[in-house]
N, C-alpha and C positions, 0 to 999 in steps of 0.2 A: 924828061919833063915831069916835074909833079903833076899828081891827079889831086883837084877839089873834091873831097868826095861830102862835104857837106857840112855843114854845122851840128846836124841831128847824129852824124856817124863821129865827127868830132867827141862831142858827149859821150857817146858809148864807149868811145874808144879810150876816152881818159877814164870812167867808171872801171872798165875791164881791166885797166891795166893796174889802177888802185886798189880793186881786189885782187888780183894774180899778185902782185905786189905783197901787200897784206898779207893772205896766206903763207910766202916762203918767210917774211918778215920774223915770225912768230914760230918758225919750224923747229926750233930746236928747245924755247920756253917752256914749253910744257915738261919736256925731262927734265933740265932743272929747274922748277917749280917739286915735281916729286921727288925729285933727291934732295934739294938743300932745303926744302920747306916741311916737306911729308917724310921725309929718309923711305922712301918706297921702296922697296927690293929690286934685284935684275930686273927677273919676269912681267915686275907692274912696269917696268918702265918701258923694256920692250911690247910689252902688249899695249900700254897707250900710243904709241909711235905706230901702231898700227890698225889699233883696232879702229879708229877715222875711215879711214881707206877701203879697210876689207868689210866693214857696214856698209863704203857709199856704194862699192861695185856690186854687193850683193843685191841692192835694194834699185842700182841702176834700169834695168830691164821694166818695172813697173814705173817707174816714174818719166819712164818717155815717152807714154800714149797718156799720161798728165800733164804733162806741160803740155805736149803739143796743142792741146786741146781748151788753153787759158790761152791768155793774152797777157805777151810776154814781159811788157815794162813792168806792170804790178807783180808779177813771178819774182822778176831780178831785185826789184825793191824789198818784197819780202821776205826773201832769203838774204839779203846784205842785214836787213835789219835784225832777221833771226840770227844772227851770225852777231851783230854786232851786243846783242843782249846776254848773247850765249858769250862770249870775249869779256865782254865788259861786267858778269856775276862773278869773274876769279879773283882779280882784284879787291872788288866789293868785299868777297867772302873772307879775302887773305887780311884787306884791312880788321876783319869785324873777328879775327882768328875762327871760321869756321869753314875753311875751306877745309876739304876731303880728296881723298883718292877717284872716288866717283864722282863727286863733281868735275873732275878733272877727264875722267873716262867719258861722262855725259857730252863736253865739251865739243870733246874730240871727235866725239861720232857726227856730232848736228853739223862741226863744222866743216865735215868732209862732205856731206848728202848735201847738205845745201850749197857748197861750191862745186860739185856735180848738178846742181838743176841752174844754179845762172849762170854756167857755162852754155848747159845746153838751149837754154832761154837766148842768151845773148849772142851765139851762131845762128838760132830761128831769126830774130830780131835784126842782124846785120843784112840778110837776104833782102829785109824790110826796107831797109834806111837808104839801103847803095842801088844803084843800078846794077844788071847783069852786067854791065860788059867792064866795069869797075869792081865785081869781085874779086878778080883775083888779085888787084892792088890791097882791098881791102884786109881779106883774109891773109896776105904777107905782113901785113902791119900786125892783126892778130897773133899772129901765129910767130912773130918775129920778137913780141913785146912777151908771150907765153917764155920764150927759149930765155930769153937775157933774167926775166924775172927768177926761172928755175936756177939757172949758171947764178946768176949775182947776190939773189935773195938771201939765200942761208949765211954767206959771209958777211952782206949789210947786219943782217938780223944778228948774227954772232957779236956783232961790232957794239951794235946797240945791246945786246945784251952786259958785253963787259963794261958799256959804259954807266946803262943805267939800274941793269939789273932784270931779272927774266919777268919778274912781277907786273913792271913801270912798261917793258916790252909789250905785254900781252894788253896792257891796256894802249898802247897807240896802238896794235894792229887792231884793237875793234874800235877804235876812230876812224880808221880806215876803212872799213866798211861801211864806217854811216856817211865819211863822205862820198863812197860809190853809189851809195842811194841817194843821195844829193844830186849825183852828176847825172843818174837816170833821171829825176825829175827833172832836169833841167832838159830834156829832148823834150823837141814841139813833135805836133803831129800827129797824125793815127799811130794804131798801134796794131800788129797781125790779129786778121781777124781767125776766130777759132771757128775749127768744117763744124757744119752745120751736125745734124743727126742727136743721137741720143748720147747724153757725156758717158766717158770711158769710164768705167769703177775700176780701182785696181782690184786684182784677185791675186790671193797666195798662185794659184795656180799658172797665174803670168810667168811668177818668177822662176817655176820647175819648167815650163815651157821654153823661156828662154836658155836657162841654160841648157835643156835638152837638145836646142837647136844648135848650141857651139858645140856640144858636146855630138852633136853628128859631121858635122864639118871639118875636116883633117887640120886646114888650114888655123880657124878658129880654134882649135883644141890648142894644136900647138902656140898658141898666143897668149893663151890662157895659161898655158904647161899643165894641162890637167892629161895624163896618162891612157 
């Protein structure tokens, strides 16, 4: 039997899936943008293909006693719109011939950190929307719509790439994200209220603390593969 779980989870659930979507859409642009646009070397082009990533999981640990502590529709909003401004200047720069190696690096970093905070915005947010005993329906959809996006994304995005070109690519994946900001306004309703007390400040010190804490942990380490 299917579960209703709601019109408000509806919205979310199409927002999330149009940026998870989005993100793979766009995954392989950026290197060819730096080889047939910049002729970038190996090394820039493996270090863009990464350094996304390995900025958002560093910076992960301070930014989740931040979010938790806003309220999370205006989070997801502003991270799809940061995402979609940071997509939408390569274009812009490529038309205007001023696009760069580091703009491209710039890019890549905002766009990883900021799809790490409305991921974890929009798993706070679900808990919101659905009833407990509809969780686990819900987070199947989640979590079902995550896997097919990662499997299917990069072949769609390859497709669109040979057809229209990695340039014309990277600007429908930041349309893409202004219609997941779309779809979040479009949910009725409260929104998680943030615990009361005094707000969190992030500190450098968060971040050595956290990873001090995997870095005790056998399990954690090995997950990490830190030695």
């Amino acid at each position: 039997m299917r579960v209703d779980l709601g019109r408000s989870f509806g919205w979310l659930w199409t927002a999330y899936a149009i940026s998870t979507y989005g993100t793979w859409l766009a995954f392989r642009a950026f290197a060819l943008i730096a080889v047939q646009v910049l002729h970038s070397s190996a090394f820039a082009v493996a270090l863009l293909g990464s350094a996304g990533l390995a900025v958002a999981a560093i910076v992960a640990f301070p930014l989740g006693p931040w979010v938790e502590r806003r309220a999370k529709r205006p989070v997801m909003i502003a991270t799809d719109l940061a995402r979609f401004f940071a997509m939408a200047s390569i274009p812009i720069a490529y038309f205007f011939d001023i696009l760069t190696y580091g703009q491209l690096l710039v890019v890549s970093v905002v766009s990883g950190t900021t799809g790490i905070v409305f991921s974890a915005a929009s798993g706070a947010y679900l808990k919101h929307v659905v009833r407990s005993d509809h969780l686990l329906v819900a987070n199947g959809r989640f979590e079902g719509t995550s896997w097919v996006a990662t499997a299917a994304g990069p072949p769609l995005g390859g497709a669109l790439i040979g057809l229209l070109g990695p340039v014309v690519t990277v600007a429908a994946d930041a349309f893409s994200f202004l219609l997941s900001a779309l779809g979040v306004l479009r949910i009725r309703g409260d929104d998680v209220e943030a615990p009361g007390g005094a707000p969190t400040r992030v500190r450098a010190t968060d971040l050595l603390n956290g990873w001090r804490h995997i870095h005790a942990d056998r399990v954690l380490r090995r997950l990490f593969s830190i030695p």
